[in-house]
C-alpha positions in Angstrom: 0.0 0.0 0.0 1.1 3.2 -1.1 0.5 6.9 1.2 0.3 9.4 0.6 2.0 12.3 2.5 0.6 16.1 2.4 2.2 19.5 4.3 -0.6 21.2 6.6 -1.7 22.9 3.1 -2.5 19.8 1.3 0.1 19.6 -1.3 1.5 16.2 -1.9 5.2 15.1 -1.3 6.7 12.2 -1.9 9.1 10.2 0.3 12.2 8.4 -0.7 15.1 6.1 1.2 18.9 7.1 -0.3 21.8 5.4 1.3 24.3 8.4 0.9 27.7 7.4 0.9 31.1 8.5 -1.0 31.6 7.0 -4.3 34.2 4.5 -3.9 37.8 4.9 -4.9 39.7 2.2 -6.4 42.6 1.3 -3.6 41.0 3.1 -1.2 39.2 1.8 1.7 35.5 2.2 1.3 33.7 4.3 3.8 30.5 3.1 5.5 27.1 5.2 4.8 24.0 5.9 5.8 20.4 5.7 4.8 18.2 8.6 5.0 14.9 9.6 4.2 14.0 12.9 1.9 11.2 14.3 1.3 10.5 15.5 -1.7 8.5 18.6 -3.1 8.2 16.7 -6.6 7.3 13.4 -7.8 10.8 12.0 -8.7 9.4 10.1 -11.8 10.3 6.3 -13.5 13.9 5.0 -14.1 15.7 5.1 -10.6 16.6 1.7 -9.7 18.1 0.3 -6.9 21.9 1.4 -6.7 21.5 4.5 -8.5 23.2 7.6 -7.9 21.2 10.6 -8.0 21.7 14.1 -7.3 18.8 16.3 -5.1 17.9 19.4 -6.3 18.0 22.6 -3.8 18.0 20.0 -0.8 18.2 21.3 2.7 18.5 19.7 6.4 16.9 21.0 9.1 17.4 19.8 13.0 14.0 19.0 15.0 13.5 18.4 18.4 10.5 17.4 20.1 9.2 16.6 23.9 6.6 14.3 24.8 5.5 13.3 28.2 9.5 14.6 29.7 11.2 12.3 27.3 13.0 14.3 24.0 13.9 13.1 20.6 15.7 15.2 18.1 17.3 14.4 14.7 17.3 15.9 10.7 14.8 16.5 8.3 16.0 16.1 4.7 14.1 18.1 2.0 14.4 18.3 -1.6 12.8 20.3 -4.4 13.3 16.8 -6.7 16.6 14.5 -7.6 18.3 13.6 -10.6 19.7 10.5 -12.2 23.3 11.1 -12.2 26.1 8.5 -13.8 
């Protein structure tokens, strides 16, 4: 099942998981990553498989930080206008 995710003003964004990493370097030891989660402003469209690099478009990060019942949680949003296949 597929959601779908809206700001308070009812426009649609879509959501997607990147592992972002450094490109690896032949001879060189390869560094570990992370995955993420970025929303995105734009529908990214077909063709990004699995193991793709992309590029986002205008991305941001913003730190949040919440309280709820005397226990906090705080991490970063990602946010991107769109992303782009890149080779």
């Amino acid at each position: 099942m597929e959601e779908v995710v809206t700001d308070r003003s009812g426009v649609q964004h879509f959501v997607v998981s990147l592992f972002a990493k450094k490109r690896p370097v032949e001879g060189q030891f390869a560094e570990k990553g992370e995955e993420i989660k970025v929303t995105l402003t734009a529908d990214p469209g077909e063709g990004f498989e699995e193991g793709a690099y992309v590029q986002l478009i205008d991305a941001t990060v913003s730190p949040w930080q919440t309280e709820r019942n005397g226990r906090y949680a705080s991490g970063l949003a990602y946010r991107a206008a769109g992303m782009t296949p890149q080779i």
